[in-house]
N, C-alpha and C positions, 0 to 999 in steps of 0.2 A: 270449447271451441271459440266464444267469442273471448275469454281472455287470453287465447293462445294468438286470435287475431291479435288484440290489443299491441300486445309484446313486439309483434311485428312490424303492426305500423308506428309503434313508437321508435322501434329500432331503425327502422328506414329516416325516423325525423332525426334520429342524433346524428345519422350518418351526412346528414346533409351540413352548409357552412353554416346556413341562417338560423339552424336551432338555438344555439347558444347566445345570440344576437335578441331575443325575445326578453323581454323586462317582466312579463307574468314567469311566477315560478310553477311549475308543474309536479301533481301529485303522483310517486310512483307507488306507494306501496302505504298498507298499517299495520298497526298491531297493538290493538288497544287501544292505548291514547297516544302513542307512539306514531309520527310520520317519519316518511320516507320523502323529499322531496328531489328533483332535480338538480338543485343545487349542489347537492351535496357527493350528487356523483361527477359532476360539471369539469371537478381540479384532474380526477381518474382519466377522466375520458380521452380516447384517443383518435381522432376525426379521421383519420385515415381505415379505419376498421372498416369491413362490410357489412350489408346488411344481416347477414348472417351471425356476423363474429360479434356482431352490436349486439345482437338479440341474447347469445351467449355470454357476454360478458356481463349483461342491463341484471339475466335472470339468475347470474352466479352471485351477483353484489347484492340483490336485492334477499334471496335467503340464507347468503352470509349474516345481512344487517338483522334481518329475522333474528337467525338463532340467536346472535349478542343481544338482540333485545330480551329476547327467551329467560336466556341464564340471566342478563341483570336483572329481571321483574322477580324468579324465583328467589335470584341472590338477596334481592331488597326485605321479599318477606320472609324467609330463612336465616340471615345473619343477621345479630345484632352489630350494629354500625357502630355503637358507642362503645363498646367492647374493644374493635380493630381501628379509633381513635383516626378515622378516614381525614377528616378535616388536618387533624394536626399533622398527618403524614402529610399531604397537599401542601399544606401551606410553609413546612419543612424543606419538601421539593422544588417549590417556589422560589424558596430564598437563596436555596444550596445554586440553584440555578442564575439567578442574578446576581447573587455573589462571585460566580464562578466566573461569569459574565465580565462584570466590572475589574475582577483582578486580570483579566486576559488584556481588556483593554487598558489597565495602567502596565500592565509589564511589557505589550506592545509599545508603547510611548515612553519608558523609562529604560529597557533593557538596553545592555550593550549585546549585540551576540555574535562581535568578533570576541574566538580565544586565539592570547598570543600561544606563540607555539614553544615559548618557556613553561605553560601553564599544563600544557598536551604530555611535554615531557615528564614534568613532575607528576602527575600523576598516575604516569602509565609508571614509573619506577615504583610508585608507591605502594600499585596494585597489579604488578607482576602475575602474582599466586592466580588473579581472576582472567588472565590472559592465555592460558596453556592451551594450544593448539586442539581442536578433537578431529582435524582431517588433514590430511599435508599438503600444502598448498606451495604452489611454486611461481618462479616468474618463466618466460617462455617466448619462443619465437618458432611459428610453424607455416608451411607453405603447403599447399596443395593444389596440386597442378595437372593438366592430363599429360598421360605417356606421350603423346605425340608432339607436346610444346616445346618450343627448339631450347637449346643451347642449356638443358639442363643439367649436363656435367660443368658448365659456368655457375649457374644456381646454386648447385654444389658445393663448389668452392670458397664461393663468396660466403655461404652461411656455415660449412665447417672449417673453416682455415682457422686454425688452433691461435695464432696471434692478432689476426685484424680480422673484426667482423666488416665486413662491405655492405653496410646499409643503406648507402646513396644508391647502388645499384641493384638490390633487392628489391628494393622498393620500387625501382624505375622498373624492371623487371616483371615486376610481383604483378603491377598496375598492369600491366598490358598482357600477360598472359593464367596470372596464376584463377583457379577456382574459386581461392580461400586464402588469405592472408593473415596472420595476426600479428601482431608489435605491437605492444604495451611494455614498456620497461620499469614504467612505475605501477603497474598492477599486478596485483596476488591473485593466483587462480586456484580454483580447489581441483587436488590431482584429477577426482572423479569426473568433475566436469570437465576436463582434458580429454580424457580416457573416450568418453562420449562422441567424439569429435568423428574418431576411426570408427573403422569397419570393426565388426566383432573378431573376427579370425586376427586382427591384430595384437600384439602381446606389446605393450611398452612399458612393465615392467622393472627390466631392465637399466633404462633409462635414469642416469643419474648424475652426479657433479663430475664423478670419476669418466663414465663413460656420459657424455653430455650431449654428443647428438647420433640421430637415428634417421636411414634412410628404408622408407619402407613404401613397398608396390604391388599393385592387384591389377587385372585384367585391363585399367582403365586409368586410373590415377595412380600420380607416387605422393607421398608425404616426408616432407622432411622439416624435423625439428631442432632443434638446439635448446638444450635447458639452460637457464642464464642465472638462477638460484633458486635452491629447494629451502624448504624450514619442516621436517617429521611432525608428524602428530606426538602430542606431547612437550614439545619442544615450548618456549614461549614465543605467543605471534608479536612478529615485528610493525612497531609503532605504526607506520602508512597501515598496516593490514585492518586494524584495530580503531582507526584516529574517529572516523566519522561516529562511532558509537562512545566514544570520550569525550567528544564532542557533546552530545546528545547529554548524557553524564552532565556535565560543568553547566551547560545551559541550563539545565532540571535544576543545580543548586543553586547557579545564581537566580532563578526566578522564584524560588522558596525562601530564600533569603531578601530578594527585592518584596515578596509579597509580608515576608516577617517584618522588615523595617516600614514599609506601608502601614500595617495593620497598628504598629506599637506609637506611629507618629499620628494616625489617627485616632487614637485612645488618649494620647498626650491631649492633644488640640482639644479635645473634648472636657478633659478636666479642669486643664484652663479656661475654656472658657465657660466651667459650673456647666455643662449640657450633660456631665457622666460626674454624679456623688455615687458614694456608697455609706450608707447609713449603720 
């Protein structure tokens, strides 16, 4: 009972502003020679909690930190430590991590990461084979609009008229009446996520370079689309479709290659100046 108080009134003291404002640290918890202080829970804390939620959170943390002390006291007299060579793993991780460190911030200060777009082209030509489409993606224009929005056989027209698309007027159109709009001419879409768009009982199908626009309506809205170019699954994806992950590519070599000529100018300077023999 009196430590069930305890948890209480300690949970009401985190919940307030001025707990953490105290310069004494406060003991929550032991376990052997093992503390628990407040401190340590201080970075967790979250001052907006209730007294309640404090209380449950103080007594979730507190025999979490238990059981890890649990297991590492048995772990400590159960495993031999010299065996699993703890230190030199440590001290391994240490370095791998400053190393890691210090190359991020000379490739930050040294990298270029504009690619020209001579560089995009060469080697999406070169690596074709790793480009093959796995879902058919298209370029698209769709509107959807409710049945009762005026002057839809104008809408009509202006997006299937087989010689001139009317995008100055779509658009002026689109803005003031439609649901749903889209126009992207330079974006690739995955059929599937097309497909999604409509209602289920829709079938689009259909839909393709030969037959390239579709007018379709249910109780409440019409949709009407124009496909503007498709690329099958299978097919190779076209450069725009592909660029940002090429991208991505070319960056990764040139920063492997900025960290290889790093590494070899700093083993140089070393030699020169007798800091690196080998005997």
């Amino acid at each position: 009972m009196i430590k069930t108080f305890y948890y209480i009134f300690l949970a009401i003291i985190l919940s307030s502003c001025s707990f953490f404002e105290r310069n004494d640290d406060i003991l929550l918890a032991r376990l052997g020679d093992s503390y628990l202080y407040e401190s340590e829970v201080k970075s967790l804390y979250n001052s907006e909690l209730t007294a309640a939620d404090s209380l449950a959170f103080i007594q979730q943390y507190i025999n979490n930190w238990a059981k890890q002390e649990l297991l590492l006291q048995k772990a400590e007299l159960n495993i031999n430590q010299e065996q699993l060579e703890i230190e030199k793993r440590l001290e391994a991780y240490r370095n791998s991590l400053l190393i890691h460190a210090y190359e991020q911030k000379l490739i930050q200060q040294s990298i270029d990461t504009i690619v020209l777009e001579d560089h995009f082209q060469a080697y999406y030509e070169q690596h074709t084979d790793d480009y093959l489409l796995a879902d058919k993606i298209i370029k698209v224009m769709f509107v959807k609009a409710s049945v009762m929005a005026p002057k839809l056989d104008s809408l009509e027209t202006w997006l299937f008229d087989k010689d001139t698309l009317y995008i100055d007027r779509i658009e002026a159109y689109c803005h003031q009446y439609s649901k749903r709009f889209y126009n992207n001419p330079d974006e690739w879409l995955r059929w599937k996520d097309l497909e999604e768009v409509f209602p289920s009982e829709f079938d689009i199908s259909s839909l393709s370079m030969k037959k390239n626009t579709m007018f379709l309506k249910d109780t409440f809205d019409v949709y009407l689309l124009r496909l503007m170019d498709v690329k099958e699954q299978g097919e190779i994806a076209p450069l725009e479709y592909v660029e940002g992950e090429i991208k991505s590519i070319l960056l990764n070599q040139r920063k492997l290659k900025t960290i290889e000529v790093i590494q070899s100018k700093l083993l140089e300077d070393a030699r020169k100046s007798k800091q690196f023999e080998i005997y």
